[in-house]
KOLTIPA-360239 format. One record per residue (C-alpha): x, z, y; residue in one letter. Coordinates in steps of 0.02 Angstrom, whole numbers, plus 50000, padded with zeros to 5 digits. Example, Ala and Ser with C-alpha at 12.3 -4.5 7.8 and 13.67 -1.06 7.14 Angstrom:
2
506155039049775A;506845035749947S;
! end
This chain:
559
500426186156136X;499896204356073X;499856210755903X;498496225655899X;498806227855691X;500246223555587X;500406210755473X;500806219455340X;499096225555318X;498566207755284X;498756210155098X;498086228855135X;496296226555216X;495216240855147X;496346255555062X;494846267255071X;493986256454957X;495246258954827X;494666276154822X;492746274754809X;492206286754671X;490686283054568X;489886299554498X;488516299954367X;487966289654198X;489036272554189X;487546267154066X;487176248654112X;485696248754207X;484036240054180X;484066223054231X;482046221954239X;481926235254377X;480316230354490X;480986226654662X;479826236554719X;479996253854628X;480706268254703X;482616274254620X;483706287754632X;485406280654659X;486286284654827X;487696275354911X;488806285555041X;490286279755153X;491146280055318X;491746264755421X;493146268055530X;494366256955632X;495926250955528X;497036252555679X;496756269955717X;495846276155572X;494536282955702X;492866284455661X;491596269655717X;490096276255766X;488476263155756X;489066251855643X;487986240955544X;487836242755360X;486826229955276X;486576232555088X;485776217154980X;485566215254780X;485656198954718X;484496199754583X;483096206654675X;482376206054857X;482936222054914X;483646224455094X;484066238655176X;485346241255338X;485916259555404X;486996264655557X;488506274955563X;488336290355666X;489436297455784X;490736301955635X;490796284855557X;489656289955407X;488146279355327X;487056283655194X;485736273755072X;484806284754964X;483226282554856X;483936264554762X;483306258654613X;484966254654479X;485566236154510X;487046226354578X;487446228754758X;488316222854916X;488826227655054X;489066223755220X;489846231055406X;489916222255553X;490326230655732X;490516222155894X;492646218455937X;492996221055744X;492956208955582X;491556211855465X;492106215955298X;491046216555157X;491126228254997X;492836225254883X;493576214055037X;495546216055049X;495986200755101X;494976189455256X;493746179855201X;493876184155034X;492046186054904X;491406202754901X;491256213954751X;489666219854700X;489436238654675X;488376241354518X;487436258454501X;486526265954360X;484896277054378X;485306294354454X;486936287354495X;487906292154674X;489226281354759X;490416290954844X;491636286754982X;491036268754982X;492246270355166X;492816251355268X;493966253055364X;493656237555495X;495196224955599X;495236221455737X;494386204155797X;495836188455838X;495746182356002X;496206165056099X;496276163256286X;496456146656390X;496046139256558X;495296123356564X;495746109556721X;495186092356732X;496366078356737X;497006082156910X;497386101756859X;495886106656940X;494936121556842X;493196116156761X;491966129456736X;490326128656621X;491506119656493X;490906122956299X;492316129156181X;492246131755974X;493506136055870X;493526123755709X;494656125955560X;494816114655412X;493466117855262X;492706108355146X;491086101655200X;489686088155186X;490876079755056X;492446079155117X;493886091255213X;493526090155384X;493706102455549X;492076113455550X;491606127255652X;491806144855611X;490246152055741X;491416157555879X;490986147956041X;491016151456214X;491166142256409X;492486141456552X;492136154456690X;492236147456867X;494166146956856X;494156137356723X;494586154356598X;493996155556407X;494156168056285X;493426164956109X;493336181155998X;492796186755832X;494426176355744X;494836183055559X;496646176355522X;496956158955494X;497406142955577X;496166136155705X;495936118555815X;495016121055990X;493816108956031X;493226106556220X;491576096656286X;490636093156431X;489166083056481X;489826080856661X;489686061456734X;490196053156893X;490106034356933X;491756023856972X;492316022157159X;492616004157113X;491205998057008X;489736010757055X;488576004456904X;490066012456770X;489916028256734X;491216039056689X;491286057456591X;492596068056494X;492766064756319X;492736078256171X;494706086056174X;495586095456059X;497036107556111X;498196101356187X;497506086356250X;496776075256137X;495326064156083X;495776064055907X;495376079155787X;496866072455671X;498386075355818X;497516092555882X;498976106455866X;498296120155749X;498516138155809X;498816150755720X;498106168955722X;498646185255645X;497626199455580X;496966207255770X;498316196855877X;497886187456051X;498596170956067X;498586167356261X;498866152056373X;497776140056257X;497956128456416X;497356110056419X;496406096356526X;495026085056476X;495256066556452X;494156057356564X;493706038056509X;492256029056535X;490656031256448X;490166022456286X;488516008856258X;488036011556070X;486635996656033X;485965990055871X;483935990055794X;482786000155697X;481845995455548X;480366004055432X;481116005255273X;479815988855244X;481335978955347X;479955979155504X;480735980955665X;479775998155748X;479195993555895X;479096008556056X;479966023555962X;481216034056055X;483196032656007X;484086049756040X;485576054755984X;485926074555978X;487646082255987X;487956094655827X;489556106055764X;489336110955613X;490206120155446X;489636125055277X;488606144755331X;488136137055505X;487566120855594X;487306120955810X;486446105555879X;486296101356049X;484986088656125X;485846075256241X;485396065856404X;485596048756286X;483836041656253X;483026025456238X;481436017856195X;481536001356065X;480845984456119X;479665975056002X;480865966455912X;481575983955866X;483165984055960X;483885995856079X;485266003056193X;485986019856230X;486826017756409X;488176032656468X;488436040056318X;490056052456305X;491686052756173X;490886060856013X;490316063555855X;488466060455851X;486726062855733X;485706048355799X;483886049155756X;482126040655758X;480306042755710X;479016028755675X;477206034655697X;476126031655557X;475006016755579X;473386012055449X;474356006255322X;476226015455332X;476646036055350X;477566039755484X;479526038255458X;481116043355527X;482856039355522X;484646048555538X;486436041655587X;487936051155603X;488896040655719X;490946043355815X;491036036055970X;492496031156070X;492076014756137X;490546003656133X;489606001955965X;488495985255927X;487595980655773X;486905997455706X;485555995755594X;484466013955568X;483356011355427X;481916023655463X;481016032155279X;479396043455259X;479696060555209X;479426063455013X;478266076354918X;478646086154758X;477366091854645X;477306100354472X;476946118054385X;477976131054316X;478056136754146X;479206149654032X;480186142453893X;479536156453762X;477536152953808X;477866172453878X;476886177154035X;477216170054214X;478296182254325X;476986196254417X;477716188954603X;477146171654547X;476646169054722X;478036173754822X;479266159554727X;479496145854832X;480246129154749X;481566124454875X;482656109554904X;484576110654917X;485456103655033X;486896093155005X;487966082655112X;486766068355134X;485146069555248X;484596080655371X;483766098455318X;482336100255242X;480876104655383X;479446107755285X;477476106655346X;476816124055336X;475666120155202X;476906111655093X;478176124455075X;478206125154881X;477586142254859X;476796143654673X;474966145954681X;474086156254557X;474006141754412X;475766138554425X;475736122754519X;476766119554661X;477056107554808X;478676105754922X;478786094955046X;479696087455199X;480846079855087X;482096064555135X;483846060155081X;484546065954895X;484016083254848X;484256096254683X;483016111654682X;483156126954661X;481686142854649X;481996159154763X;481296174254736X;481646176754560X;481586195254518X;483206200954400X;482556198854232X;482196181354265X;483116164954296X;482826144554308X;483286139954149X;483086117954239X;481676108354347X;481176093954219X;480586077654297X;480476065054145X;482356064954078X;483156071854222X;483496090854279X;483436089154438X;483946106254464X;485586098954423X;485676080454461X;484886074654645X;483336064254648X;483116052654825X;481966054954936X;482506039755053X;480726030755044X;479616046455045X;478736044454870X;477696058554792X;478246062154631X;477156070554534X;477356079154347X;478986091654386X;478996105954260X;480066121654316X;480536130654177X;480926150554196X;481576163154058X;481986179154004X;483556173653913X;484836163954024X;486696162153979X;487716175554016X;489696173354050X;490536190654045X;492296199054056X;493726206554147X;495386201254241X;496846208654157X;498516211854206X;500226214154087X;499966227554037X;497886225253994X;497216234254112X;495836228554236X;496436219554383X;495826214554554X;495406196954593X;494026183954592X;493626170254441X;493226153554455X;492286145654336X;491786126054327X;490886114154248X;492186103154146X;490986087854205X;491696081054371X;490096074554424X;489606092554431X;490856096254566X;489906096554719X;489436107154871X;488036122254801X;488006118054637X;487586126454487X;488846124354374X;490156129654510X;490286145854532X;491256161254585X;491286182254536X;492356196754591X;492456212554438X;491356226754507X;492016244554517X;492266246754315X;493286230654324X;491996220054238X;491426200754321X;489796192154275X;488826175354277X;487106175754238X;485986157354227X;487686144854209X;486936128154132X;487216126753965X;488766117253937X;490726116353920X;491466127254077X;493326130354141X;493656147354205X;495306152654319X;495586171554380X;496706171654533X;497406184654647X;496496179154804X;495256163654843X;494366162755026X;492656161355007X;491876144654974X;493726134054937X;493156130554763X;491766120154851X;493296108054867X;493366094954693X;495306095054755X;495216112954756X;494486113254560X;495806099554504X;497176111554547X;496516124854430X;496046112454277X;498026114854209X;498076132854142X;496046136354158X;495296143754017X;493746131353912X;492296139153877X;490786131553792X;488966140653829X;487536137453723X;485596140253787X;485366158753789X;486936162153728X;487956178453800X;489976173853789X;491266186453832X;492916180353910X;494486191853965X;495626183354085X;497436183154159X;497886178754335X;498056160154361X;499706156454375X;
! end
């Protein structure tokens, strides 16, 4: 193994962003600013390489503001330096990535961790906004087959354990890559952590003794194994490359997965295509992968999937529409490691959602009315949504709205909200179903949903504070004392690091009774975990917001 950076500077990421100076008004700025007005605040910085404090020339900076659609990405130049100029006031992040390093964002010390936003008044100039980027964590291997011979064109991912669809399972972090013709690997672009490799094939060969079974390599994890649970984790430091990630696949024979499909009528669907399609997955990121395993259903609706390899597996199926049905499909996330009988894939139409938008004041609709689109969430049931390009729920100029594409249990949500406005709730009947998931399964229209914007959403401010009261680093936590709440993208789960004056905000939390938790360091996304949450409930501040009402809340670190 080779350490490139040492692990002291683990706790010790960015030091030049300690020192970014602000210069100008600190005047709150205007939180109606048009997206698409011209300001005067500049942001300046330099990116250079945390190892040797070089500069890194071309270097991508991309800059964001959450409450408004503004994008804008620069390149260092040939002494590390970037430059955005001509920004309207506003929260900001910020962004570098650069091939063989980590990308850090604004305010990042620790891997993985939320970034800060950067708030700038009008006239205001950002100084020595400066990253100083890692080094990427490496892991090399050679793959054989069971006899030790080397296997090229052999897919590789690096999975660590996160919270996702539901449940802590091993999910991919992006990085992927394939065997050379000697069998050699080497997957980059690691941040530190603990990591499983996962191996898979779709190489086949038929048995010398009984040509008509087939035979293929199952899905193994390092270092040698069909089971995710006894894989051997691996763990990487800050820049370090862990070498001789060695191991052979596990050949067995392939699997027959059989069952029937049904309309969601209970009639069998007759001449539809059974495939099942090979995904790896994790809560920013989802890679699927056709396979070779296809079948057509006889008229009695059953059918059989011959050869098919060790795996974890979305099985799927359309129904054409006939006179009197739509046309339906079906999903199945299936684990093979032997035969499967008796499945039963219940196929659904895809549902429609269609209402109008209103304020809650009777005030005007937003200017950009037609660029909001009313979009589904997805949560850890059903596949995405895949919209028809005229259903996309994009208001039109009356206010009304239609989404569709829709299957499984959804909440909505509205995008392209311009800062001085927020979604106050989606009414349909009693419900909010901008909170609590309606269910597509059978592909209804529903009709009569009222979004509701306004100008006056809760507000949740405050600051971390140390001993001695003064503003400290760190990120807050604040959730919905409601369990049921507690759920992957939610909106009464949320998360905030203080800017650069040391103050955090949460703008458009549901009204209702909240716990809030300030601690030193949280990777991004853990407190999508309900175990996660339950941790933090002993010692967690309560908080109760009213409609409209603007609260403000200091905090100490979560001990």
């Amino acid at each position: 193994m080779k350490m490139s950076v040492p692990a002291a500077v683990l706790i010790a990421l960015l030091p030049a962003l300690a020192a970014a100076q602000v210069t100008g008004p600190l005047t709150a700025p205007p939180r109606d600013t048009p997206a698409e007005s011209k300001g005067s605040a500049v942001i300046r910085g330099r990116v250079t390489s945390l190892e040797t404090g070089r500069p890194l020339r071309r270097a991508r900076v991309s800059l964001a503001s959450p409450d408004a659609p503004i994008t804008r990405n620069a390149s260092t130049n040939t002494d590390g330096r970037y430059e955005f100029t001509d920004l309207p006031a506003g929260r900001y992040t910020l962004r570098v990535t650069r091939g063989g390093y980590l990308p850090l964002a604004f305010g990042e010390k620790r891997p993985g961790e939320l970034a800060k936003p950067l708030e700038l008044a009008d006239k205001q100039t950002a100084e020595k906004v400066d990253f100083a980027l890692p080094r990427v964590g490496v892991i090399t291997g050679r793959i054989v087959d069971e006899y030790g011979e080397p296997m090229s064109n052999v897919n590789l991912w690096i999975l660590e354990s996160q919270y996702y669809q539901g449940a802590k399972r091993l999910a991919t972090t992006g990085a992927h890559t394939s065997t050379d013709d000697s069998g050699r690997y080497r997957l980059i672009g690691l941040a530190p952590g603990e990591f499983v490799v996962m191996a898979q094939t779709r190489e086949t060969w038929n048995s010398e003794k009984n040509p008509d079974e087939q035979y293929a390599y199952a899905q193994t994890y390092y270092p040698g194994t069909t089971m995710p649970s006894e894989a051997t984790r691996i763990k990487v430091a800050m820049g370090q490359e862990v070498a001789n990630v060695d191991f052979a696949l596990i050949a067995g024979r392939t699997a027959k997965v059989s069952g029937m499909v049904t309309t969601s009528t209970g009639a069998p669907v007759d001449g539809e295509e059974v495939s099942l399609l090979f995904e790896v997955g994790g809560p920013n990121m989802k890679s699927v992968f056709p396979s070779t395993n296809r079948t057509i259903t006889a008229s009695d609706g059953t059918f059989e999937l011959t050869n098919v390899l060790s795996g974890e597996y979305q099985m799927t199926v359309r129904a054409r529409a006939t006179d009197g049905r739509p046309s339906e499909e079906g999903h199945q996330t299936i684990f093979v490691t032997g035969d499967i009988t008796g499945l039963v894939l219940v196929t659904g139409a895809r549902g429609v959602l269609r209402g109008s938008v209103v304020t809650d004041d009777g005030s005007p609709l937003p200017a950009n009315l037609e660029r909001m689109i009313v979009r589904p969430v997805f949560l850890s049931v059903g596949p995405p949504w895949r919209p028809s390009p005229t259903m996309l729920g994009r208001f039109n100029k009356d206010g009304s709205f239609e989404t569709g594409g829709l299957y499984g249990e959804r909440v909505f949500t509205v995008e392209g909200l311009t800062a001085e406005w927020a979604l106050k709730r989606i009414e349909l009947g009693n419900r909010n179903i901008a909170d609590d998931p309606i269910d597509f399964a059978n592909g209804q229209t529903v009709e009569g949903a009222r979004v509701i914007l306004t100008k006056h959403p809760t507000r949740l401010r405050g600051r971390i504070l140390d001993d001695k009261q003064e503003p400290a680093e760190g990120t807050v936590v604040v959730f919905s004392e409601d369990r049921t709440r507690w759920r992957e993208r939610s909106r009464s789960v949320r998360s905030a690091r203080p800017d650069q004056r040391g103050e955090f905000s949460f703008k458009g939390l549901p009204p209702g009774a909240y716990l809030m938790a300030a601690l030193d360091y949280v990777k991004d996304g853990e407190w999508q975990d309900p175990e996660f949450l339950e941790g933090l409930r002993k010692g967690a501040t309560r908080v109760v917001l009213a409609d409209a009402e603007d609260k403000r809340i200091d905090l100490a670190i979560h001990r």
